[in-house]
C-alpha positions as CSV (number, residue, x, y, z in Angstrom):
1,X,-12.5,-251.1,66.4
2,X,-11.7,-248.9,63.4
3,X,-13.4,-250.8,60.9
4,X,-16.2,-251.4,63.1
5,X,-16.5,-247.4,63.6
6,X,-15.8,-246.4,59.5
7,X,-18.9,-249.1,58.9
8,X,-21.5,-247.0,61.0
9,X,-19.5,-243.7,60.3
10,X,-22.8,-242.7,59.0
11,X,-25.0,-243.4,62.2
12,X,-26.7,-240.1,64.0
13,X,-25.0,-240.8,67.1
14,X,-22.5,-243.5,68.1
15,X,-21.8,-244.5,71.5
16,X,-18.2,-246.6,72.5
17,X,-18.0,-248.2,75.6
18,X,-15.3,-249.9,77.4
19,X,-17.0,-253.0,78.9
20,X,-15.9,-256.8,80.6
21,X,-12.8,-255.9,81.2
22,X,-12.4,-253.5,84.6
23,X,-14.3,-250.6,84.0
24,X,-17.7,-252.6,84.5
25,X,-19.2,-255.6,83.3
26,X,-20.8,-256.3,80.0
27,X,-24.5,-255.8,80.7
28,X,-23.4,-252.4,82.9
29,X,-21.4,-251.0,79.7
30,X,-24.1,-251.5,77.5
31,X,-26.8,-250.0,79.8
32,X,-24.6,-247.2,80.5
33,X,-24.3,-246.3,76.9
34,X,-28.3,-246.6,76.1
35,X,-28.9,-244.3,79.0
36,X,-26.2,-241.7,77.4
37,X,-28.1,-241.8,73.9
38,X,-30.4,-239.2,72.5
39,X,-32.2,-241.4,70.0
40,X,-35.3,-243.6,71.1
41,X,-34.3,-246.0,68.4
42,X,-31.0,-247.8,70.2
43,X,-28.7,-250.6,67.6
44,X,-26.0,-252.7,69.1
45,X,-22.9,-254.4,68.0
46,X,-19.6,-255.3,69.1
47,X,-16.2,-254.1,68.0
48,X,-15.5,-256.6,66.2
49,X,-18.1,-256.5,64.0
50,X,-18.2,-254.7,60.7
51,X,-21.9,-254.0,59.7
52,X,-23.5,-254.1,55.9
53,X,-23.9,-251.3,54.0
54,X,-27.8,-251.2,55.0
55,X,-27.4,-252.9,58.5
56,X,-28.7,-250.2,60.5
57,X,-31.6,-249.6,57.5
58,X,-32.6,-253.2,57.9
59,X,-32.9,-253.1,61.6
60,X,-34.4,-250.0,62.1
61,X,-37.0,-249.9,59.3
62,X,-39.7,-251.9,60.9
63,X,-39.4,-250.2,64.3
64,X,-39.7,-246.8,62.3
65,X,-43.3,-247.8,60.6
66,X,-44.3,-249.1,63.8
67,X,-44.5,-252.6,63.3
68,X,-42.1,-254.0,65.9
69,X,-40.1,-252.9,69.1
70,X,-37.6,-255.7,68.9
71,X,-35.7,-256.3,65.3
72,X,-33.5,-258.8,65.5
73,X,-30.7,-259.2,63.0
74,X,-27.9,-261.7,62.4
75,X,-24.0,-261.8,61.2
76,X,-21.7,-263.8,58.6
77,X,-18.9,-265.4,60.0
78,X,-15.9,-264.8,58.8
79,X,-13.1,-267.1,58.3
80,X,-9.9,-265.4,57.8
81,X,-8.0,-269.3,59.1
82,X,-8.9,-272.4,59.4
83,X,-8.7,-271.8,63.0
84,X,-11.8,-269.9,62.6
85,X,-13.3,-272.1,60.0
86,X,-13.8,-274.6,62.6
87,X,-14.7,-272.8,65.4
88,X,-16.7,-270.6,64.6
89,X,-20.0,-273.8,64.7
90,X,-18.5,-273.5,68.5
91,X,-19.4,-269.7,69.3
92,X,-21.8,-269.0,66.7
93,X,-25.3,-269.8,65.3
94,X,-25.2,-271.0,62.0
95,X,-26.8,-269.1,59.2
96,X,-28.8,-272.3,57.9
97,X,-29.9,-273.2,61.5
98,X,-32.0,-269.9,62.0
99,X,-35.6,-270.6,63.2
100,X,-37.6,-267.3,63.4
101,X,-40.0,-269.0,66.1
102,X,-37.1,-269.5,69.0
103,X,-33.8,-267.4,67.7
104,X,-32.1,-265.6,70.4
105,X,-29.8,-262.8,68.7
106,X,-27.1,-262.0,70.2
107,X,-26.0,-258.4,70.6
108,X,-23.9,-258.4,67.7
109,X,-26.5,-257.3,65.5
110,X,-29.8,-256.0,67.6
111,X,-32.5,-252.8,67.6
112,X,-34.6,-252.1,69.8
113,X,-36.7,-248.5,71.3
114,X,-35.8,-247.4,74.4
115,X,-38.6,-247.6,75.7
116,X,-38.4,-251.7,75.2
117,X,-34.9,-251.8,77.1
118,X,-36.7,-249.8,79.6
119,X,-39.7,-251.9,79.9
120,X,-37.2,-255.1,80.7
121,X,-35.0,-253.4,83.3
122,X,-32.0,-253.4,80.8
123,X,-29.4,-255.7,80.4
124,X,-28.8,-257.7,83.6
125,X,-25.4,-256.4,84.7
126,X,-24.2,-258.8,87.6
127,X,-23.0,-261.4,84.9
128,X,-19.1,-261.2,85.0
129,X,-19.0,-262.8,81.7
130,X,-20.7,-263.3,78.5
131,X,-24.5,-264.1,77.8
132,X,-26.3,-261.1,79.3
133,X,-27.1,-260.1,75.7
134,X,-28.8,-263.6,75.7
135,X,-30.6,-263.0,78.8
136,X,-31.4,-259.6,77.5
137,X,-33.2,-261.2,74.4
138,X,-34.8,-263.7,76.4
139,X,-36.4,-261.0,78.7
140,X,-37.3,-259.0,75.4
141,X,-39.0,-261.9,73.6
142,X,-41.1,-262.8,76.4
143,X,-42.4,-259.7,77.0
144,X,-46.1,-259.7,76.0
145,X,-46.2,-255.8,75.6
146,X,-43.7,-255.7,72.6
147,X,-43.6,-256.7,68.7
148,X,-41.1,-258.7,67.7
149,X,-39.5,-259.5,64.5
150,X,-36.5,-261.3,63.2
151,X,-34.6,-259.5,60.3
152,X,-31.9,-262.5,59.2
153,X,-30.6,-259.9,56.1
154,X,-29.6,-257.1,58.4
155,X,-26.6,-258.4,58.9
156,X,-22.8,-257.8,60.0
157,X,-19.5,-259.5,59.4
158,X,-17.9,-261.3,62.5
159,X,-14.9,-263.2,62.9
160,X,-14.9,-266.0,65.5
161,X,-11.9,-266.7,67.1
162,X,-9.2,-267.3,64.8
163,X,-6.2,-268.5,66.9
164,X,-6.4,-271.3,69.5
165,X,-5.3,-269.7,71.8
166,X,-8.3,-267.1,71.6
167,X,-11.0,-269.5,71.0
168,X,-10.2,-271.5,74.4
169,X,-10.6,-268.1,76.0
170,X,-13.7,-267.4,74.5
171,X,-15.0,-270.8,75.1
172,X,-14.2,-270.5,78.5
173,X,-16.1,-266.8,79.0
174,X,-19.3,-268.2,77.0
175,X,-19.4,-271.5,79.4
176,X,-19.0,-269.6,82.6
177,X,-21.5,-266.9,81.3
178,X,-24.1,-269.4,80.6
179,X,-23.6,-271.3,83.5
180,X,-23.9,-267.9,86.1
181,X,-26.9,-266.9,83.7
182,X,-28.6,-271.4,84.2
183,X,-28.6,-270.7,80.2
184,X,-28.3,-274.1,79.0
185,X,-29.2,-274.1,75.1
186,X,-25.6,-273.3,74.3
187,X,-24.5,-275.3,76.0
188,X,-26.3,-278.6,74.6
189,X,-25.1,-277.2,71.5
190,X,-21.5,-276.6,72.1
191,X,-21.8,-280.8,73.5
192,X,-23.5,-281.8,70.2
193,X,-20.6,-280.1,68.1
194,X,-18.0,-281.8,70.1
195,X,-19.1,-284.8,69.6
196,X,-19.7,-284.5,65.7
197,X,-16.3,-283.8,65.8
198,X,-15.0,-286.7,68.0
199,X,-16.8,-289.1,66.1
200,X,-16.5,-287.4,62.4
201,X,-12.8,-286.9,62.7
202,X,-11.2,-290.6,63.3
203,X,-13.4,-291.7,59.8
204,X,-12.0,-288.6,58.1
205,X,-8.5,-289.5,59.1
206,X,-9.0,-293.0,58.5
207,X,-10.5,-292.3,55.2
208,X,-6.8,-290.5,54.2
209,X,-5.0,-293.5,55.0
């Protein structure tokens, strides 16, 4: 989280919270933490994340001028092992596959007023695992009342799970969080990655022999 911290060391007012593990769940941390803040104009991340230079600048210009509610932003993956080379198709939204009409962001990279998070009731808190930042998006983007606008340069670095060990782990969280949430566009994905694999795989092997 250091790294994370020493990249928005320049932010007005920053906001930790412990969350998904047992003091709350995901969606409770993060609303717990937008409630605490003084600023009308709330940006998320994760702790693993380590945000641009003008990430925040990005994000927060349009709400400033008044021309959205809702900015969302996106991340570079990062791909310290091979491990995370290819898994990272498997957790995260590739940066050629962004389409500005249906993105979802998660809350990696995400600004949005108060007022916004107020208007849809928060994050939902009752998920026990991950995809209430999906949800969260979902209920933002569908919302008549507010502006919305996707801002694919205001970005932050993110490292998908770089150890087998982890990405089962995190594979299992994001499947049980978007079944509990009926969220089944990740789902379909995850699928048509796996097979790619299975069937790309045996031809690349057999292609060495």
């Amino acid at each position: 989280i250091a790294d994370c911290l020493d990249s928005i060391s320049f932010c007005d007012e920053i906001i930790v919270i412990d969350a998904g593990k047992t003091p709350c769940t995901r969606g409770a941390g993060r609303n717990l933490a937008i409630k605490q803040a003084r600023g009308e104009v709330i940006v998320v991340s994760d702790a693993g994340c380590i945000a641009h230079p003008d990430w925040v600048e990005k994000l927060t210009k349009p709400i400033i001028n008044q021309t959205a509610d809702v900015v969302a932003g996106f991340y570079n993956m990062q791909h310290p092992t091979a491990v995370s080379y290819y898994t990272g198709p498997y957790l995260g939204t590739m940066s050629h596959n962004i389409n500005k009409q249906n993105f979802l962001p998660s809350s990696r990279s995400l600004a949005f007023t108060k007022k916004a998070w107020a208007t849809v009731a928060g994050y939902p808190e009752a998920y026990k695992h991950a995809a209430e930042d999906l949800v969260f998006a979902q209920k933002l983007k569908e919302e008549s009342s507010l502006k919305w606008k996707v801002e694919p340069k205001a970005l932050v670095d993110w490292t998908p799970a770089h150890t087998w060990k982890k990405f089962f782990h995190d594979m299992s969280n994001h499947t049980k969080g978007n079944l509990e949430a009926g969220y089944t566009r990740h789902l379909k994905k995850n699928a048509s990655v796996v097979i790619r694999y299975a069937i790309g795989i045996p031809f690349f092997l057999g292609a060495l022999v």
